[in-house]
N, C-alpha and C positions, 0 to 999 in steps of 0.2 A: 685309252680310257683311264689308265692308271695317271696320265698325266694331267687328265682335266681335272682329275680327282684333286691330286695337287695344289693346282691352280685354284680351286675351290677351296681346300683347306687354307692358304694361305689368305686370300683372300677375307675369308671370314675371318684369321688372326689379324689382321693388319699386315698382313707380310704382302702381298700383291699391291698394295695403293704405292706409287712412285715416290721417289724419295721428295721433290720437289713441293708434292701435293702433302706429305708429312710435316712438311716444316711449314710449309703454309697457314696447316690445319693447328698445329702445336704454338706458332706463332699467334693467328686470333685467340685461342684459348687464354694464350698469356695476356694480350691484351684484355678481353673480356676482363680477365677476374682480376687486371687493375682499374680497369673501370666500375664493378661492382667494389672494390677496396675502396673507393674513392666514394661512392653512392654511401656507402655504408656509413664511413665519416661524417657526410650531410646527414644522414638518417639519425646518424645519433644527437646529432649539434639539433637537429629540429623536434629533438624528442619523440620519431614515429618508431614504436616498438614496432609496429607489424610491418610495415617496409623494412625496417633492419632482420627481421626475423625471415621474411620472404628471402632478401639479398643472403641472408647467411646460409639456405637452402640453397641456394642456386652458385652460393661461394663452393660449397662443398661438392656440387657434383661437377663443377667445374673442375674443380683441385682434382677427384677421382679422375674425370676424365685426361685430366694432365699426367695422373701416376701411370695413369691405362697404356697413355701413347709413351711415353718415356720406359717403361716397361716394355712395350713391344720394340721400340727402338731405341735403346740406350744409347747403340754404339754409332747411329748415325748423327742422334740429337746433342750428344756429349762433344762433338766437333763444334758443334755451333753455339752451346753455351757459354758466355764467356764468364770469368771470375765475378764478374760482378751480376749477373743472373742467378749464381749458384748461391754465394750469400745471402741474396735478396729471398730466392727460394728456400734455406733453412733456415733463415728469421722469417720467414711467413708459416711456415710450419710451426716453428715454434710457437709465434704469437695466435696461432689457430688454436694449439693446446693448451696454450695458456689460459686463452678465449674462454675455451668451452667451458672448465675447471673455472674460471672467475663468476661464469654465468652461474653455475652453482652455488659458490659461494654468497653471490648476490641476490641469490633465494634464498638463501637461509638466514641474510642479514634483512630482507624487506620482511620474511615470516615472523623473525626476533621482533623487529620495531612494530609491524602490525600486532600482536602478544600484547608489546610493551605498550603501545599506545591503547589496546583496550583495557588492560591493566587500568591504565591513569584514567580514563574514562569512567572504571567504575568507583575509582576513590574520589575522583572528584566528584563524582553524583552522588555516593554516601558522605561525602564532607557536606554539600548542599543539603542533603534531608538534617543531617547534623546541626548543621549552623540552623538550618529553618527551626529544628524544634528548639535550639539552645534559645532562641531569639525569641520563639514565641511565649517561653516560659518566663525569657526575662522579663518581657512585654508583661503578665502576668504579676509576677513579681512583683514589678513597678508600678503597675495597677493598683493590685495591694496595698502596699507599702503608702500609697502616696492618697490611696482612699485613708486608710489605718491617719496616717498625718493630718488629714482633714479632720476628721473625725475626731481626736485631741486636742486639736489644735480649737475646733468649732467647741468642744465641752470646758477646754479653759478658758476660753474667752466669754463663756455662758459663765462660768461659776464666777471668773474675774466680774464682769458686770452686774452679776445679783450681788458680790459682795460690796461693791462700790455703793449700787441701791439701798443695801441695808445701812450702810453709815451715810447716808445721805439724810 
């Protein structure tokens, strides 16, 4: 009894799966999540936020499930890593936190320019009402002005020809 028990506990750790079926399993995981690194890359080139946002979810429980198995098996999986897997694995670590910390940042600089850009939106619709009244008063103005010039212009030429008449 006490030994099925075992058997069971191990089993549910990952300690009962065979070693061959470990590296199996740890090996597709690796592949997978170069195939979504790659997906992702096209995702971004085609500008699909919500495919690269889905791949980033499924980057991550991939990665999880890779700490899961390398965790239960370190000392079998560390025979089989070579130097260049382990590299490749703490620059993708890295580049995941960098990742996440840019995507923040990248919210905070589209939040700044949407600000900024409604900003400019409202000065340029108060320069608009601006320039419209400055323009309609000059209109105005010129109106005036150029009635006002008629107007002088029509009384000197009235009084120039009654005086012309009188010495006629």
């Amino acid at each position: 009894m006490q030994k099925d028990l075992w058997l069971d506990h191990e089993l549910i750790n990952g300690k009962g799966v065979f070693i061959p079926e470990i590296k199996t399993i740890y090996q597709s995981l690796l592949n997978e999540r170069e195939r979504i690194q790659d997906e992702i890359v096209d995702s971004i080139e085609c500008n699909d936020y919500v495919k690269l946002s889905q791949l980033l979810a499924s980057r991550s429980r991939i990665q999880t499930a890779l700490l899961e198995v390398e965790a239960l098996h370190e000392d079998v999986l560390k025979n089989n890593i070579s130097t260049k897997e382990r590299v490749s694995y703490v620059l993708t670590n890295v580049a995941e936190s960098l990742e996440s910390k840019g995507e923040d940042e990248l919210l905070n600089v589209i939040k700044s320019l949407e600000k900024m850009n409604q900003s400019t939106h409202s000065l340029v619709a108060k320069s608009l009402d601006f320039s419209s009244i400055a323009i309609s008063k000059g209109n105005q103005f010129n109106h005036k002005a150029g009635k006002f010039l008629v107007k002088k212009t029509s009384n000197g030429l009235s009084k120039l020809a009654d005086a012309i008449n009188k010495k006629s």
